[in-house]
C-alpha positions in Angstrom: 66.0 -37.7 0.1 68.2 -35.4 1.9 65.8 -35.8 4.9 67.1 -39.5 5.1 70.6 -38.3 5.3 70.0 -37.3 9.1 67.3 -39.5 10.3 69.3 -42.2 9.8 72.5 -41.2 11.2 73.2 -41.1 14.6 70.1 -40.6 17.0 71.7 -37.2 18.4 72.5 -36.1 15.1 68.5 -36.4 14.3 67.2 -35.5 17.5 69.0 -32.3 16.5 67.5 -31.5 13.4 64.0 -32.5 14.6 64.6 -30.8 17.6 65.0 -27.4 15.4 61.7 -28.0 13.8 59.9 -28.5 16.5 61.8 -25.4 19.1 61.7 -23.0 15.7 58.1 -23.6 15.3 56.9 -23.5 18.7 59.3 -20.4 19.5 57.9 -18.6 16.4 54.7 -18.9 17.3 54.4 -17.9 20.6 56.4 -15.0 19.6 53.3 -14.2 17.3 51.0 -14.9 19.8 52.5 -12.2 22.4 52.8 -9.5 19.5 49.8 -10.3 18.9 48.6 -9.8 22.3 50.5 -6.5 22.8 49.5 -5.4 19.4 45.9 -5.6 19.9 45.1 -6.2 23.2 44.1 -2.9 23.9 40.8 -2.9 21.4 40.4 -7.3 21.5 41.4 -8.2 25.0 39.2 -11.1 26.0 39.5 -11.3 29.6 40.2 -8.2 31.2 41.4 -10.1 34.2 45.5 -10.5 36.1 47.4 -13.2 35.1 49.0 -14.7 38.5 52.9 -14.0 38.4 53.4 -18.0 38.8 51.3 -18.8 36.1 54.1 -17.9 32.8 56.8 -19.2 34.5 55.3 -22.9 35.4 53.9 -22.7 31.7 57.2 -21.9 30.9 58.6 -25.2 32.1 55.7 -27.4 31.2 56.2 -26.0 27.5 60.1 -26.7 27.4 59.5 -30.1 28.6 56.6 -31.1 25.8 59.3 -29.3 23.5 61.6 -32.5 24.6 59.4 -35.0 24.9 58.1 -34.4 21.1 61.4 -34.2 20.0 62.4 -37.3 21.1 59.1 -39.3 20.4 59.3 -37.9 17.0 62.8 -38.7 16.6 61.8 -42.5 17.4 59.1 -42.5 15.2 61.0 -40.9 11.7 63.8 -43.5 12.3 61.2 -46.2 12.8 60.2 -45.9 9.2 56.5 -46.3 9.4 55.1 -43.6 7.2 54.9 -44.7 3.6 56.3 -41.2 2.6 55.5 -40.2 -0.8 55.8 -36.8 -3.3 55.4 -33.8 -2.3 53.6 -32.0 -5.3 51.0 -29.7 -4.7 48.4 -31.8 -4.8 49.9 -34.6 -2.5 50.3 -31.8 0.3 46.8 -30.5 0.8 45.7 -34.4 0.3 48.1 -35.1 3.2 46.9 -31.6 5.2 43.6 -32.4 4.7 43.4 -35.9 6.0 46.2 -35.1 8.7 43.9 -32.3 9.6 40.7 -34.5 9.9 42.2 -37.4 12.1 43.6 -35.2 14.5 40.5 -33.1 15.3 38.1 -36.0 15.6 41.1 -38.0 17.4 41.4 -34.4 19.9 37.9 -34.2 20.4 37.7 -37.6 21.7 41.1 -37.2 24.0 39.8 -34.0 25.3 36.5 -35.1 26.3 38.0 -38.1 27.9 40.4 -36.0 29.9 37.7 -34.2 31.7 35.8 -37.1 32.9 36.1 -38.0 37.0 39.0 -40.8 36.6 41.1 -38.5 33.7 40.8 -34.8 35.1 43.9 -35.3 36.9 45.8 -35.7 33.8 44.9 -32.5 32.3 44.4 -30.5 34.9 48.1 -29.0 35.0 47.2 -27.4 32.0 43.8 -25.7 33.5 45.5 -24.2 35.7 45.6 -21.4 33.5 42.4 -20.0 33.8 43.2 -16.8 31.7 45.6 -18.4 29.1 48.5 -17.0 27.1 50.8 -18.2 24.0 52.8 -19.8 26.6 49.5 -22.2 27.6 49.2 -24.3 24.7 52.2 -26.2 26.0 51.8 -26.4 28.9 50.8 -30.0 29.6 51.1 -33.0 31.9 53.5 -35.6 31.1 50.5 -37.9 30.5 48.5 -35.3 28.3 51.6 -34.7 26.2 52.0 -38.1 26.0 48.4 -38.4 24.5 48.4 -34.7 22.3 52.1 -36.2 21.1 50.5 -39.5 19.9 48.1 -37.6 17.9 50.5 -35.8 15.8 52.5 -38.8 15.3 49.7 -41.1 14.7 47.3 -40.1 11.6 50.9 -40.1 8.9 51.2 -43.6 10.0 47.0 -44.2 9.9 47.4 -42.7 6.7 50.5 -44.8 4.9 47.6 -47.5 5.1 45.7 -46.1 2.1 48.0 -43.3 0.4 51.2 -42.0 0.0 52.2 -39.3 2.6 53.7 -36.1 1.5 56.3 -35.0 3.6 56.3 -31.2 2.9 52.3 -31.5 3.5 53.1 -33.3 7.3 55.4 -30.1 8.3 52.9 -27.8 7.0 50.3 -29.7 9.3 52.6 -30.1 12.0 53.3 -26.0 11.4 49.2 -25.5 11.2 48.7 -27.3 13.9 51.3 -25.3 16.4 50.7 -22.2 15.5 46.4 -22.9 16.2 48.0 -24.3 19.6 49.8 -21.8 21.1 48.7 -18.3 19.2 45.3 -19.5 19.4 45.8 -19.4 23.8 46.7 -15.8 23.3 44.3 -13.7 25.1 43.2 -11.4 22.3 40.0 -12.4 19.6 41.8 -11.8 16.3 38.8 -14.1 14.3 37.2 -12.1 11.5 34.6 -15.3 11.8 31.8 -13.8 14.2 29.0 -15.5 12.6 28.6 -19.2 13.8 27.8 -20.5 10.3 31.2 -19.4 9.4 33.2 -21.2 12.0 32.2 -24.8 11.1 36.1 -25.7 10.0 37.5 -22.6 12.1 36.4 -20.7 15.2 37.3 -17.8 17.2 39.1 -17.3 20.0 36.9 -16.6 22.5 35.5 -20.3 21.6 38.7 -22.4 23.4 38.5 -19.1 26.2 35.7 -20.1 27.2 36.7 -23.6 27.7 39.1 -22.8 29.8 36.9 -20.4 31.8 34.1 -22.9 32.1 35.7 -26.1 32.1 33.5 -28.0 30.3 31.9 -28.1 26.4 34.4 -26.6 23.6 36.2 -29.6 23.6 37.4 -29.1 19.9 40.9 -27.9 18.3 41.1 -25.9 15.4 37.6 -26.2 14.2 33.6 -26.4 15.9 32.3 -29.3 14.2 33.1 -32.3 17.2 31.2 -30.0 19.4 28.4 -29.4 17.4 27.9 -33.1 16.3 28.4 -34.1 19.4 26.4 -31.6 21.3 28.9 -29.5 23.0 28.6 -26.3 22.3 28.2 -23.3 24.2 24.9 -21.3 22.9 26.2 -17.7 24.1 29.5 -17.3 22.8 28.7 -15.6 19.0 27.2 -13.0 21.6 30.0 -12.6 23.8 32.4 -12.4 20.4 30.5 -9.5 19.6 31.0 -7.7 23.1 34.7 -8.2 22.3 35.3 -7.1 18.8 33.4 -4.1 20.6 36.5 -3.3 22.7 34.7 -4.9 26.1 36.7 -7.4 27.4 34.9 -10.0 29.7 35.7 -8.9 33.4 34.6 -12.6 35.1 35.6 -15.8 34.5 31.8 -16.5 34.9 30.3 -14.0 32.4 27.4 -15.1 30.6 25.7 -13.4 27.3 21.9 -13.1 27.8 22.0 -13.9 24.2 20.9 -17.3 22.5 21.3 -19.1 19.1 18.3 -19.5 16.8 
């Protein structure tokens, strides 16, 4: 595999190329994220609500330094040679995606929730500092978080070389997924065409994470709603405050509340 070539040449030479991936993707999709925000923030702004001028630029280094730290743990890891990696047919791909996608949301959850107990807060809260978050936000971790989110991204392909073969086209689409949910998904726009809760089982809006970060607790899941719903951590009012959004009213307090309940 032309992959091998560079892993297992010098370390440099493969913190490199990894390094590429994992700078392209991240740069991409924060660049996404903020056209996104400029684009249609006038008719889906979620919080109508200043941004402090020190917030982007501290995100701004926490982000560049995750962007090391996963290059060079991931680095470690390919060379390592502890994923059983396998074809990469279609099939093989979404069998990888799909199990990658599983492991890391029920593995999240659980990091998450453990982060905002008494003796863990401190290690996440670097990253609520941003009360009204951006693309830049996503990133912007603790060393100790990023430790933990890093582990969960290089974890599950190893999990998963146990009982299959890995593909390694479906791990860079994951890894791609998984980014671009990250750091578009802290833009402060609601882009979700998803509105109705029975939708958002595998996929929610994002007014869902904005919330977290406005209320500080409950909405503990990734990409998808199902953790919190199992698990009983789901706010009751956001479909309601969704609507008010997609309306072109933005929420104007960190404290807002929808009247509003689920059936």
């Amino acid at each position: 595999m032309m992959m091998e070539s560079w892993i297992h040449g010098s370390f440099f030479d493969a913190w490199l190329h990894v390094g590429a991936i994992v700078a392209g993707v991240s740069l991409l999709s924060t660049a996404l994220g903020l056209v996104l925000e400029r684009g249609f923030g006038p008719g889906r702004k979620i919080w109508d609500i200043a941004i402090p001028d020190v917030q982007t630029p501290r995100e701004k280094r926490a982000y560049a330094g995750f962007v090391v730290l996963l290059t060079t743990l991931a680095t470690f890891a390919l060379r390592a040679d502890l994923v059983d990696f396998g074809p990469s047919g279609a099939t093989a791909i979404a069998a990888t995606f799909a199990v990658y996608w599983v492991l890391f949301e029920v593995y999240y959850y659980g990091l998450h929730r453990a982060l905002h107990t008494r003796p863990l807060y401190r290690f996440h809260a670097y990253h609520h500092a941003s009360h009204v978050t951006t693309p830049w936000s996503g990133q912007s971790l603790g060393v100790i978080e990023a430790l933990g989110w890093i582990f969960g991204l290089l974890f599950p392909p190893v999990l998963m070389s146990f009982f299959m073969q890995v593909s390694p086209a479906g791990v860079l689409v994951y890894f791609v997924a998984n980014t671009f949910v990250n750091l578009v998904g802290h833009a402060n726009v609601e882009l979700s065409p998803f509105p109705q809760r029975a939708a958002t089982w595998l996929t929610h809006p994002w007014i869902y994470h904005a919330l977290h970060h406005a209320r500080f607790r409950h909405h503990y899941s990734f990409a998808s709603s199902f953790m919190d719903r199992l698990c009983g951590t789901e706010w009751s009012d956001w479909p309601a405050l969704h609507a008010r959004i997609v309306s072109g009213r933005p929420l104007s307090r960190l404290t807002e509340r929808a009247d509003e309940s689920l059936t």
